[in-house]
PyMOL Python script that loads the backbone (N, CA, C, O; Angstrom):
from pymol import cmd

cmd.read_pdbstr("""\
ATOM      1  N   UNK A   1       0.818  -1.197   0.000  1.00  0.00           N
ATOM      2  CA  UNK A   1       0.000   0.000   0.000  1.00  0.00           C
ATOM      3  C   UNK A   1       0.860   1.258   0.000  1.00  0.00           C
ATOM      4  O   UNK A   1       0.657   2.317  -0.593  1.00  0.00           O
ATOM      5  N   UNK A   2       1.810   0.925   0.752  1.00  0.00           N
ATOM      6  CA  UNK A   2       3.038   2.214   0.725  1.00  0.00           C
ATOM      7  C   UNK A   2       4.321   1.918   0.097  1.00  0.00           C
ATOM      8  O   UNK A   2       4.934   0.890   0.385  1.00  0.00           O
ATOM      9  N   UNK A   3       4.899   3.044  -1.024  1.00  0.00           N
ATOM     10  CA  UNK A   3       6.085   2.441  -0.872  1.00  0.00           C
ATOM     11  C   UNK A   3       6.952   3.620  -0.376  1.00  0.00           C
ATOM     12  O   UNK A   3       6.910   4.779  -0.789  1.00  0.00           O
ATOM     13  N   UNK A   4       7.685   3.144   0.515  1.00  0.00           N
ATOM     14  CA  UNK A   4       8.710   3.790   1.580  1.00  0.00           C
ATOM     15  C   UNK A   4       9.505   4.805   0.490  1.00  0.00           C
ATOM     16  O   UNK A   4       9.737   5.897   1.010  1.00  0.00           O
ATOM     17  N   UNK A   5      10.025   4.681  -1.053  1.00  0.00           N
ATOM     18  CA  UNK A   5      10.383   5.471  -1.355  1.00  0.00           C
ATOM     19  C   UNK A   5       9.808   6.844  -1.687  1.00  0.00           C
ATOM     20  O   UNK A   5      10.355   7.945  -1.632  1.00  0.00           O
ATOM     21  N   UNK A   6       8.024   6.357  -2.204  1.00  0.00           N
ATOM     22  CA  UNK A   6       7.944   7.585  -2.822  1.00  0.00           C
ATOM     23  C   UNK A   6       6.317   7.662  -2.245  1.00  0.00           C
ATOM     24  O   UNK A   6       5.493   8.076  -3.059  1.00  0.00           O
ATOM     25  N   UNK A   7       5.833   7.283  -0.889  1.00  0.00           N
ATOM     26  CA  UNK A   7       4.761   7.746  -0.811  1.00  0.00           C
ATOM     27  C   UNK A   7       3.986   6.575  -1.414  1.00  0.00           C
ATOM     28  O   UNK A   7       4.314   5.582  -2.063  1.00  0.00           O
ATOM     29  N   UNK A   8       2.455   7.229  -0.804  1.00  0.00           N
ATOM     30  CA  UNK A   8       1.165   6.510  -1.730  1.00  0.00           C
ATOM     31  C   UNK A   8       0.979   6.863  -2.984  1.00  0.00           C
ATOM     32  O   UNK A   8       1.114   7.970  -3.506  1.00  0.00           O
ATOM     33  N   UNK A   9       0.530   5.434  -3.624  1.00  0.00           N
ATOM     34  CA  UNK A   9       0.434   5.909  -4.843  1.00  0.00           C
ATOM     35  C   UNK A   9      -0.961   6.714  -5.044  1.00  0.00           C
ATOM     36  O   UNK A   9      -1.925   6.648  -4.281  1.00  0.00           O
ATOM     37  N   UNK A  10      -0.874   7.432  -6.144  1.00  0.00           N
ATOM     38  CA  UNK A  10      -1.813   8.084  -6.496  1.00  0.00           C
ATOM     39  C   UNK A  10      -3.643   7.599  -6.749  1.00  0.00           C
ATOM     40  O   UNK A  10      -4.692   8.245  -6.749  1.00  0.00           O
ATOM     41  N   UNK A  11      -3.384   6.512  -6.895  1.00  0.00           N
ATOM     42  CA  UNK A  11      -4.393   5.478  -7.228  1.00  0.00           C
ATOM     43  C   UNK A  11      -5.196   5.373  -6.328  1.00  0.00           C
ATOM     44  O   UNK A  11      -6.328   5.839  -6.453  1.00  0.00           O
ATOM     45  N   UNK A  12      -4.625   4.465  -4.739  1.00  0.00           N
ATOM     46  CA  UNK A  12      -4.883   4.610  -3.737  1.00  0.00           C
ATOM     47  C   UNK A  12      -5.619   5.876  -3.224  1.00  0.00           C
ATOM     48  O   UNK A  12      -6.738   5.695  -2.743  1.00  0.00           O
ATOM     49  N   UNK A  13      -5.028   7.379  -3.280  1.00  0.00           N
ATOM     50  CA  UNK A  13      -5.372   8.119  -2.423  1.00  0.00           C
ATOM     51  C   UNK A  13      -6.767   8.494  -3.098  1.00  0.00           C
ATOM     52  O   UNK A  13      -7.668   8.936  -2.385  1.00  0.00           O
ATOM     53  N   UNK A  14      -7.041   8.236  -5.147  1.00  0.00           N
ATOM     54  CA  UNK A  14      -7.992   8.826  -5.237  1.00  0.00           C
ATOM     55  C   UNK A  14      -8.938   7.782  -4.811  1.00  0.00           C
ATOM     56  O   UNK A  14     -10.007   8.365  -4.630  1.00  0.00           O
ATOM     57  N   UNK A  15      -9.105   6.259  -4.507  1.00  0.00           N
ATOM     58  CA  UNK A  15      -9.938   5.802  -3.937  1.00  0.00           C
ATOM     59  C   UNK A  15     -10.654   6.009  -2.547  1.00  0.00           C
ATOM     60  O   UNK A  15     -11.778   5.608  -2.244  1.00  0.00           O
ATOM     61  N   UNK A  16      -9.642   6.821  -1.654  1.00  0.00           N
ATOM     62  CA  UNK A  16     -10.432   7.336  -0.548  1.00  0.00           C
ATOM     63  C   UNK A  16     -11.040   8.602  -0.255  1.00  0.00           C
ATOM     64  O   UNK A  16     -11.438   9.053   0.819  1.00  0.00           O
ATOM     65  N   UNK A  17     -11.038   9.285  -1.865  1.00  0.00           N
ATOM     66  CA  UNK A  17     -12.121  10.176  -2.035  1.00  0.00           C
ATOM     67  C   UNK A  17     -13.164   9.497  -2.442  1.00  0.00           C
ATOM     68  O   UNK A  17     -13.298   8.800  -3.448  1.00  0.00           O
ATOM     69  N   UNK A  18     -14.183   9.841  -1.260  1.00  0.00           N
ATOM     70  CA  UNK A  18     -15.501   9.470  -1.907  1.00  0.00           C
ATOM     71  C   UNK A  18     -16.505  10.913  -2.120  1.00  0.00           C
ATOM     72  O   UNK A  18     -16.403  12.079  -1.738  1.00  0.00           O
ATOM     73  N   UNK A  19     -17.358  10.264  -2.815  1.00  0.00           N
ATOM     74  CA  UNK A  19     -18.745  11.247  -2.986  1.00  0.00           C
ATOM     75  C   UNK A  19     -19.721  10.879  -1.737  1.00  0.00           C
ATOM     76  O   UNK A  19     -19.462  10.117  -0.805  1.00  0.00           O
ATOM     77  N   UNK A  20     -20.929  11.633  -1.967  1.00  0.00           N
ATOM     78  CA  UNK A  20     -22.177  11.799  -0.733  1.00  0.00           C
ATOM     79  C   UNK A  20     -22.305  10.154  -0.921  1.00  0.00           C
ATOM     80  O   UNK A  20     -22.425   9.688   0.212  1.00  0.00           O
ATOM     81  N   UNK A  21     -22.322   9.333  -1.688  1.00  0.00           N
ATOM     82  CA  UNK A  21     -23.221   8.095  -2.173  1.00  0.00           C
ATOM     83  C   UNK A  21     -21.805   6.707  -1.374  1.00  0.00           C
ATOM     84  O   UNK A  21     -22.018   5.536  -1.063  1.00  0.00           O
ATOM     85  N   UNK A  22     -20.330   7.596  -1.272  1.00  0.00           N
ATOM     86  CA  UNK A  22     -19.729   6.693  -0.312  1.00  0.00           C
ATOM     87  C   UNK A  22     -19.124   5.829  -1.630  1.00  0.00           C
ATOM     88  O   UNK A  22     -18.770   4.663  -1.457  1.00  0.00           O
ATOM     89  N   UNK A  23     -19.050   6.301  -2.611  1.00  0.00           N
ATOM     90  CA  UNK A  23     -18.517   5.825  -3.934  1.00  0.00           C
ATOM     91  C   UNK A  23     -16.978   6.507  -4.373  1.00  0.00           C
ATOM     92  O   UNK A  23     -16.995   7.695  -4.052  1.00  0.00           O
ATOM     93  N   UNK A  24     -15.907   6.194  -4.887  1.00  0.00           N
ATOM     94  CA  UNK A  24     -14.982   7.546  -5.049  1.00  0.00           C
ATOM     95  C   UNK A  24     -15.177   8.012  -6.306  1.00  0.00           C
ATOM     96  O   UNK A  24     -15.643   7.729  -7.409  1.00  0.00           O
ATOM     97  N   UNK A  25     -14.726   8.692  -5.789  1.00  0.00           N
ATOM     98  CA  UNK A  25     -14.877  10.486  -6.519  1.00  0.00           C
ATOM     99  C   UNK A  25     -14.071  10.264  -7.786  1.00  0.00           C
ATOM    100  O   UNK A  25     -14.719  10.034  -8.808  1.00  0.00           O
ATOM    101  N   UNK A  26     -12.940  10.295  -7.851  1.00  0.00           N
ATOM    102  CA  UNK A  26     -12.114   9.744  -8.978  1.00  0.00           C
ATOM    103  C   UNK A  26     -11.938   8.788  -9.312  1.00  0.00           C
ATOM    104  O   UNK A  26     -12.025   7.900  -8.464  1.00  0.00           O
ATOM    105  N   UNK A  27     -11.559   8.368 -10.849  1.00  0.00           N
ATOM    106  CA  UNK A  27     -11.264   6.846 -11.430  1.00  0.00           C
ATOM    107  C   UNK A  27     -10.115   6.763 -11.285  1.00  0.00           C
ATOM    108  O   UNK A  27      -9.861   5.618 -10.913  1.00  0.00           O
ATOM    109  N   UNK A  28      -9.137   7.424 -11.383  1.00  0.00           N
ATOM    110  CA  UNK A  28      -7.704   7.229 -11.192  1.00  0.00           C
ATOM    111  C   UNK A  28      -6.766   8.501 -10.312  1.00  0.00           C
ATOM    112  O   UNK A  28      -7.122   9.648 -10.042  1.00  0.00           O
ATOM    113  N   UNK A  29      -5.553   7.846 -10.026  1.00  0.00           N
ATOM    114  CA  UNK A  29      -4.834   8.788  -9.420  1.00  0.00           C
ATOM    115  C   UNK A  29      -4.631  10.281 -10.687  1.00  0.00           C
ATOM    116  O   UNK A  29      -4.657  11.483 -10.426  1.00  0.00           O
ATOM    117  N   UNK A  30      -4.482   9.744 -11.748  1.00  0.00           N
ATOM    118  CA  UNK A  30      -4.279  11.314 -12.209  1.00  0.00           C
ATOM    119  C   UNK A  30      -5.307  11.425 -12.494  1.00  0.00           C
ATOM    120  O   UNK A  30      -5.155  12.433 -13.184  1.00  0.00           O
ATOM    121  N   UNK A  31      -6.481  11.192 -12.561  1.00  0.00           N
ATOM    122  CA  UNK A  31      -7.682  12.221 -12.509  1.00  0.00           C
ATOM    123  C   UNK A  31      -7.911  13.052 -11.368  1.00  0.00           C
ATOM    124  O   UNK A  31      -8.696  13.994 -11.255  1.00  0.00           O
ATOM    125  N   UNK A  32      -6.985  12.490 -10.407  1.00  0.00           N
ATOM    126  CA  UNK A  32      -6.885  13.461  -8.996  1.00  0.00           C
ATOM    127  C   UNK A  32      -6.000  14.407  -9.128  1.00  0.00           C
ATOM    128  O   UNK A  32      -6.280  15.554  -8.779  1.00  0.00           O
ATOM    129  N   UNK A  33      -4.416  13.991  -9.811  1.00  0.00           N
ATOM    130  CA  UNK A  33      -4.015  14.885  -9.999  1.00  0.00           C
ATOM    131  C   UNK A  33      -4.510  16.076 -10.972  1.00  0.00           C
ATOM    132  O   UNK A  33      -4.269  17.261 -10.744  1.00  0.00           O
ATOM    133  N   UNK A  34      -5.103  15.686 -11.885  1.00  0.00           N
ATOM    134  CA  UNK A  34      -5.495  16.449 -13.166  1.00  0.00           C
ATOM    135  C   UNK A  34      -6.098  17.524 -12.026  1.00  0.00           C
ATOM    136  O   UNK A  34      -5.553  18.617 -11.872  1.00  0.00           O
ATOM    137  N   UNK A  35      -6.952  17.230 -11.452  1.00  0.00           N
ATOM    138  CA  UNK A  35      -7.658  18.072 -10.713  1.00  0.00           C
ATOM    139  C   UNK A  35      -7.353  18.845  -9.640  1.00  0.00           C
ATOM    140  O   UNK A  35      -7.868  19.949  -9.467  1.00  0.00           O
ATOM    141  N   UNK A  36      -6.392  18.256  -8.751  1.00  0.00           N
ATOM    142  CA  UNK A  36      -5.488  19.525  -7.524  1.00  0.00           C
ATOM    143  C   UNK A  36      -5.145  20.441  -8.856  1.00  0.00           C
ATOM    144  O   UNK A  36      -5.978  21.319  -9.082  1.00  0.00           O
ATOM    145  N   UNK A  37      -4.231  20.369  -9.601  1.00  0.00           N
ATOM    146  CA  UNK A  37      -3.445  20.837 -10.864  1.00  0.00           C
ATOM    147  C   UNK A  37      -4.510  22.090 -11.106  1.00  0.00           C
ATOM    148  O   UNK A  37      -4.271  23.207 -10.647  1.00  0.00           O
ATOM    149  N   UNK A  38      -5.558  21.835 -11.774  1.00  0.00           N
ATOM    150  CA  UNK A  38      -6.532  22.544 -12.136  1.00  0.00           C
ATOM    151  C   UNK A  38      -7.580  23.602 -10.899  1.00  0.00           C
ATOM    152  O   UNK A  38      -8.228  24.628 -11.104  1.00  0.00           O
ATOM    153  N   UNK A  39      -7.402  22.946  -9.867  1.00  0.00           N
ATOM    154  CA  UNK A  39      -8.393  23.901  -8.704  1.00  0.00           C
ATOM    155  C   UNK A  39      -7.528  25.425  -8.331  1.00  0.00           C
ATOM    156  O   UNK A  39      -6.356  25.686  -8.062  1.00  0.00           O
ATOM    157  N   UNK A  40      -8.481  26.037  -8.441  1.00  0.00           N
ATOM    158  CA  UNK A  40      -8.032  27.534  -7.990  1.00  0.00           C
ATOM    159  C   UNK A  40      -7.793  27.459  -6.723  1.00  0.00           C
ATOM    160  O   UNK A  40      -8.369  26.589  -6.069  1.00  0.00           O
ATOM    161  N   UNK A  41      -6.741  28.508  -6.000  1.00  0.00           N
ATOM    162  CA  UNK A  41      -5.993  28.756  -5.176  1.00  0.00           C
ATOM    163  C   UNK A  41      -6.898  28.534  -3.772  1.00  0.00           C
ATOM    164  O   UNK A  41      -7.666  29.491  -3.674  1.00  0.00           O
ATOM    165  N   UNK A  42      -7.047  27.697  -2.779  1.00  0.00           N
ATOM    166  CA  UNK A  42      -7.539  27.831  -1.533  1.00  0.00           C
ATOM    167  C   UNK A  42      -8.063  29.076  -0.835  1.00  0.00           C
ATOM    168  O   UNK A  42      -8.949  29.066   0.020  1.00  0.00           O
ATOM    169  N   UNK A  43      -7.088  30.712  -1.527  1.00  0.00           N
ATOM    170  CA  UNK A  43      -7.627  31.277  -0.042  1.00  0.00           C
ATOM    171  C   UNK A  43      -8.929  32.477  -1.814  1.00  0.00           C
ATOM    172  O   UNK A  43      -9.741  33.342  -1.486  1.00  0.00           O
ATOM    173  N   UNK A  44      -8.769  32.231  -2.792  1.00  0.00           N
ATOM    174  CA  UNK A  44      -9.679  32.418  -3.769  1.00  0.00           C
ATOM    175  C   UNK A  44     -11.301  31.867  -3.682  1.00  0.00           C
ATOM    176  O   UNK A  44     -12.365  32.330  -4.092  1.00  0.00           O
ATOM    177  N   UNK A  45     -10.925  30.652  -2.944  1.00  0.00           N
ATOM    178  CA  UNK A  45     -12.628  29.328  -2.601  1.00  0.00           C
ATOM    179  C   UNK A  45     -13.139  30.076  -2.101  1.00  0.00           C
ATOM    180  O   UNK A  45     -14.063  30.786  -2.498  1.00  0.00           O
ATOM    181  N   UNK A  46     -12.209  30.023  -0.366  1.00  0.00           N
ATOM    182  CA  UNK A  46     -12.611  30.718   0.740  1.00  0.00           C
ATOM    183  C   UNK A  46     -13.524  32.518   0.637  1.00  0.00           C
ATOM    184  O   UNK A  46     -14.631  32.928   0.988  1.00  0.00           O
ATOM    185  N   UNK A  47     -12.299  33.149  -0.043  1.00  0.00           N
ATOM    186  CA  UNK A  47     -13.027  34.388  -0.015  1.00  0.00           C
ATOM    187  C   UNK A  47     -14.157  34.475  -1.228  1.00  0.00           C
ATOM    188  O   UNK A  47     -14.983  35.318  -0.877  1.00  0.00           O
ATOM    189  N   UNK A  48     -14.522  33.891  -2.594  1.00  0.00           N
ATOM    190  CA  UNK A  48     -15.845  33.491  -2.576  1.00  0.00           C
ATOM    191  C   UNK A  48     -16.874  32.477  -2.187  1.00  0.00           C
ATOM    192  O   UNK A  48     -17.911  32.284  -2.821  1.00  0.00           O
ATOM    193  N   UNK A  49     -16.551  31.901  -1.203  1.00  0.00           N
ATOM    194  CA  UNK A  49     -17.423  31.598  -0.313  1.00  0.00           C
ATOM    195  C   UNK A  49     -17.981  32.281   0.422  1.00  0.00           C
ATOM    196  O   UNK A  49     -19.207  32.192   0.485  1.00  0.00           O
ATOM    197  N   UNK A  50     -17.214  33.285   1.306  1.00  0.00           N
ATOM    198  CA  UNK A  50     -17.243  34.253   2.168  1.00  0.00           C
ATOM    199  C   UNK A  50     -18.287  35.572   1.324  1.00  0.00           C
ATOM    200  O   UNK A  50     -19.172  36.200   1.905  1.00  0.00           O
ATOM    201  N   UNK A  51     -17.948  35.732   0.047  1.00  0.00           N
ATOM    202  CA  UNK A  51     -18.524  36.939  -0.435  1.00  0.00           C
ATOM    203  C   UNK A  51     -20.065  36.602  -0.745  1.00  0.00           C
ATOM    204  O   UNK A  51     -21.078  37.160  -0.323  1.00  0.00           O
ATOM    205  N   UNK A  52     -19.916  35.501  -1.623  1.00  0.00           N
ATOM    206  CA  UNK A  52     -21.711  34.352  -1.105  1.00  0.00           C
ATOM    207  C   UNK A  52     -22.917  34.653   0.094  1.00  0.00           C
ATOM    208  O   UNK A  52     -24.065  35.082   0.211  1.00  0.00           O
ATOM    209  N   UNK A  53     -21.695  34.061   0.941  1.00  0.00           N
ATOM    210  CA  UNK A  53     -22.117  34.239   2.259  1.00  0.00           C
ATOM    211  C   UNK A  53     -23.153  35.403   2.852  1.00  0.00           C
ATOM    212  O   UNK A  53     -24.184  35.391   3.524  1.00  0.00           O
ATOM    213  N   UNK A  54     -22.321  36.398   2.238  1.00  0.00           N
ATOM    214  CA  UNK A  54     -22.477  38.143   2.950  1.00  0.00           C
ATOM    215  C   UNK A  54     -23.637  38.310   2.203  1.00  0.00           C
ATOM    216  O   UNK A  54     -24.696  38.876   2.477  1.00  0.00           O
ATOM    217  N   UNK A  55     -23.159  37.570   0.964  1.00  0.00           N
ATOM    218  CA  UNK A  55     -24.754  38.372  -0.310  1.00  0.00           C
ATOM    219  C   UNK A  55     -26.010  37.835   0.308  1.00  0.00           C
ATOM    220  O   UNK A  55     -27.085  38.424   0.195  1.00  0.00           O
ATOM    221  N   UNK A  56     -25.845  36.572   1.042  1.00  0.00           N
ATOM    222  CA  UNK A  56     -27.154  36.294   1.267  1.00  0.00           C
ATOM    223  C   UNK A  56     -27.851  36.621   1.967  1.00  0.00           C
ATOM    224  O   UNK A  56     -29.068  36.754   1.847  1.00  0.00           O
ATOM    225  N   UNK A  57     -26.793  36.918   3.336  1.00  0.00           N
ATOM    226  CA  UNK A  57     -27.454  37.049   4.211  1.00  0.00           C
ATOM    227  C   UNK A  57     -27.916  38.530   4.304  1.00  0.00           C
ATOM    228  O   UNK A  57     -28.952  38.821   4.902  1.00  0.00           O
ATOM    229  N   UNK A  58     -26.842  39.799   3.482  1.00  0.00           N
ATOM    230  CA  UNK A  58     -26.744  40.863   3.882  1.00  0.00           C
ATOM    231  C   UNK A  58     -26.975  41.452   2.416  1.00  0.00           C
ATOM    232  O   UNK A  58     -26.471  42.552   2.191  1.00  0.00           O
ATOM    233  N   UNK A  59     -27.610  40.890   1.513  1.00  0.00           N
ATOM    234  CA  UNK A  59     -28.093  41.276   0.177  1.00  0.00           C
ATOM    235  C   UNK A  59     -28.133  42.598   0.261  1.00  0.00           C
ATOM    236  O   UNK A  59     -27.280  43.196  -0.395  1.00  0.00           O
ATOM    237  N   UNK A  60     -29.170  43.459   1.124  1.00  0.00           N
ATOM    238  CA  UNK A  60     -29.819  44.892   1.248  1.00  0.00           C
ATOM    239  C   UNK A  60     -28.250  45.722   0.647  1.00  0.00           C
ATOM    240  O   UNK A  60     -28.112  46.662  -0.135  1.00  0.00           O
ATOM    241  N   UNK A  61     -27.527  45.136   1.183  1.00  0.00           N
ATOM    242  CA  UNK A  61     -26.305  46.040   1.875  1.00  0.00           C
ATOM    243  C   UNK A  61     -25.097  45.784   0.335  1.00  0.00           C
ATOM    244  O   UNK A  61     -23.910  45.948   0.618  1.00  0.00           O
ATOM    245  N   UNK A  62     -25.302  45.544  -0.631  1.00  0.00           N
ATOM    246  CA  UNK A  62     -24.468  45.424  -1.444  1.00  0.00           C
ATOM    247  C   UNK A  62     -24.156  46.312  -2.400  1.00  0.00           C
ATOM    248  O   UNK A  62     -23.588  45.719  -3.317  1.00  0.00           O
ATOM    249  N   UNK A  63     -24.298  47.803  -2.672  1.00  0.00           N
ATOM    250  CA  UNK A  63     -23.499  48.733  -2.741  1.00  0.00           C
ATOM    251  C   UNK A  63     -23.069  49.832  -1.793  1.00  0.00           C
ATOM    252  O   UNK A  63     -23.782  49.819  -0.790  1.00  0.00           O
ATOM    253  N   UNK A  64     -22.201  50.720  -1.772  1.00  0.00           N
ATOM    254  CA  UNK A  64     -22.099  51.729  -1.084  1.00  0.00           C
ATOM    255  C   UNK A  64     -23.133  52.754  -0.757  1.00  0.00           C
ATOM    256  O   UNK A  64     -23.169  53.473   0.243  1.00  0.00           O
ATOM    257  N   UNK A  65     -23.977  52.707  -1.768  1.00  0.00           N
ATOM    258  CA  UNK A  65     -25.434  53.472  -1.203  1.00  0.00           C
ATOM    259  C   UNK A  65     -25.860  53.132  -0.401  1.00  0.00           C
ATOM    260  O   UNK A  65     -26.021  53.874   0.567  1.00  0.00           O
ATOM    261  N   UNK A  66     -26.328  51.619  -0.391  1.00  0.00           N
ATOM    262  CA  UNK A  66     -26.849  51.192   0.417  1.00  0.00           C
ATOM    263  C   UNK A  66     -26.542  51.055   1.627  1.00  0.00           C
ATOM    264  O   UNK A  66     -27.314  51.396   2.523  1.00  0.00           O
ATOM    265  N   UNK A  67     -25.320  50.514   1.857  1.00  0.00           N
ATOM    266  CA  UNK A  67     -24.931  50.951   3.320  1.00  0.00           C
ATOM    267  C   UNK A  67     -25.297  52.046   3.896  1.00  0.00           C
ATOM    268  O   UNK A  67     -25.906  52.188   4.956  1.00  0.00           O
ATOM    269  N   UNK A  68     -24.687  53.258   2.751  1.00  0.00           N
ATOM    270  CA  UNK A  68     -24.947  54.745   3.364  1.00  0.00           C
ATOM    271  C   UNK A  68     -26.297  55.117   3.803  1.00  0.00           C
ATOM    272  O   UNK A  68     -26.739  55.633   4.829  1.00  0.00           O
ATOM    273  N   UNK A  69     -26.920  54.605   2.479  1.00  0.00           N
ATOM    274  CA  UNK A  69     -28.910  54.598   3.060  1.00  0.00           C
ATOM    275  C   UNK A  69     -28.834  53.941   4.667  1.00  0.00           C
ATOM    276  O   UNK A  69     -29.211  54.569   5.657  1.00  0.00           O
ATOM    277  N   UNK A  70     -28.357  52.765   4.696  1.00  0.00           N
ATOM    278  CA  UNK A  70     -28.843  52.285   6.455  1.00  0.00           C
ATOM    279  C   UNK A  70     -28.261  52.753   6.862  1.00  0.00           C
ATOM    280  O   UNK A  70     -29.084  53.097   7.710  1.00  0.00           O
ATOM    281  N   UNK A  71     -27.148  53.376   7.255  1.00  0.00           N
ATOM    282  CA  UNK A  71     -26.541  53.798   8.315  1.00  0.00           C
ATOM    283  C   UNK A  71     -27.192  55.431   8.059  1.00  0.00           C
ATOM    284  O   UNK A  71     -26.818  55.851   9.154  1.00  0.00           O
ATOM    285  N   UNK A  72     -27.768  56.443   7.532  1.00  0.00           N
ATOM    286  CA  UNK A  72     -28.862  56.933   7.998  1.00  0.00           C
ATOM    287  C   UNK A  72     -30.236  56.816   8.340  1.00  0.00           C
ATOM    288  O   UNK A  72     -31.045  57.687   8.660  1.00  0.00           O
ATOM    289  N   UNK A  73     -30.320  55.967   8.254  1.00  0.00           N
ATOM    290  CA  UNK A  73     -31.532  54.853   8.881  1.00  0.00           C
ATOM    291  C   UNK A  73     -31.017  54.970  10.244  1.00  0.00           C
ATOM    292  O   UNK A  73     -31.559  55.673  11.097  1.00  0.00           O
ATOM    293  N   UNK A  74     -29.881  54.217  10.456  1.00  0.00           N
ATOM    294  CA  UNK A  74     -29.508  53.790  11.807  1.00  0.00           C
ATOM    295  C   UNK A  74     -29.786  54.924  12.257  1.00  0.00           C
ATOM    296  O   UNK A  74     -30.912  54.954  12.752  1.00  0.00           O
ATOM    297  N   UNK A  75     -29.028  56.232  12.309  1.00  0.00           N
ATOM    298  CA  UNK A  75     -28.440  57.402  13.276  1.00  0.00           C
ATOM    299  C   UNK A  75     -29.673  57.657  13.205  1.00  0.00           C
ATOM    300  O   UNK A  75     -29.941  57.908  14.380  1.00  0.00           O
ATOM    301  N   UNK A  76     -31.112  57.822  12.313  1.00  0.00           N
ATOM    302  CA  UNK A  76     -32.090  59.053  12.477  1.00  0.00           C
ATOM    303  C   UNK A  76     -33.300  57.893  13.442  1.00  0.00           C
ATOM    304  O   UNK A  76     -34.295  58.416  13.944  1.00  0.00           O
ATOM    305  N   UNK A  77     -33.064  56.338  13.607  1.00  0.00           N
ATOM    306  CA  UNK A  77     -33.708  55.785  14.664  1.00  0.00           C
ATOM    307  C   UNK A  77     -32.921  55.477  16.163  1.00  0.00           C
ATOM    308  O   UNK A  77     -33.475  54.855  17.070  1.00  0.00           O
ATOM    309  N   UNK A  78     -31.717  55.952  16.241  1.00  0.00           N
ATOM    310  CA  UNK A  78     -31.204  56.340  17.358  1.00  0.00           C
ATOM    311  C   UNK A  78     -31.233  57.564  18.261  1.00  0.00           C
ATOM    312  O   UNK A  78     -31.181  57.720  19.481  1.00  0.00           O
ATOM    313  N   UNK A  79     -31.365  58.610  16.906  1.00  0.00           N
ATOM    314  CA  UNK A  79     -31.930  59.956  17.235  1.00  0.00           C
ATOM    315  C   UNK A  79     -33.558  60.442  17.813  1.00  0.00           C
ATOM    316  O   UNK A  79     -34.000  61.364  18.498  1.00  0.00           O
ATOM    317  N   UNK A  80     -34.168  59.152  17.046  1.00  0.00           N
ATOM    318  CA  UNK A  80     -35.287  59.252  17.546  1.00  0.00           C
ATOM    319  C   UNK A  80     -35.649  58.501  19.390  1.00  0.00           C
ATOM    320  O   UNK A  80     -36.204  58.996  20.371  1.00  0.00           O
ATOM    321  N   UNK A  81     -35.165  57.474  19.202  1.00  0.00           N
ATOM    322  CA  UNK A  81     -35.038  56.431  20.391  1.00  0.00           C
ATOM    323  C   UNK A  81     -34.404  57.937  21.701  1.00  0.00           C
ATOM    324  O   UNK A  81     -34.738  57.896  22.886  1.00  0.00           O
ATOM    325  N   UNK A  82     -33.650  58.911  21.216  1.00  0.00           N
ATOM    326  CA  UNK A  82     -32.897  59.578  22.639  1.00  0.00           C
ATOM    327  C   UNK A  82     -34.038  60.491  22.872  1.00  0.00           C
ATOM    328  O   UNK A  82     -34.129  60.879  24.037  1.00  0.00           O
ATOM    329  N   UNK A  83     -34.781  60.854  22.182  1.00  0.00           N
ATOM    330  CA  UNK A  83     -35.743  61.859  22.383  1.00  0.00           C
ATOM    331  C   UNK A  83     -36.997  61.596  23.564  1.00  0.00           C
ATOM    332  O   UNK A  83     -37.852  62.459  23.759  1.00  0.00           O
TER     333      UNK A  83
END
""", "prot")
cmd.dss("prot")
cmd.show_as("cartoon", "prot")
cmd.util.cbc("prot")
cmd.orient("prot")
């Protein structure tokens, strides 16, 4: 399963990718490689994931107007609340 010189083979590792169904994911080791090779940069995922994220939850808020619109929202129901 190992060889001491050079690691697992490629074959192997794509068999312990599986999918939701518990099946693997790849037919062969270089279809795994083909694919690290090909995936965009980790912290690229992350920050559109992250930008996803914001849209969904915080849609209202996705240009600079809009912010600016709520945050006079905010101050003129804080202004009101001190009165």
């Amino acid at each position: 399963m190992v060889n001491s010189a050079h690691g697992w083979h490629p074959d192997l590792i794509a068999e312990m990718v599986l999918d939701e169904d518990g099946n693997p994911y790849f037919g062969s080791g270089e279809e795994l490689a083909r694919a690290i090779v090909q995936a965009p940069p980790p912290q690229q995922v992350v920050e559109g994931l992250a930008d996803n994220l914001m849209l969904q939850r915080h849609g209202e808020l996705a240009t600079p107007e809009a912010v600016e619109a709520a945050a006079r929202r905010g101050g003129a129901q804080r202004s009101a609340a001190a009165c």
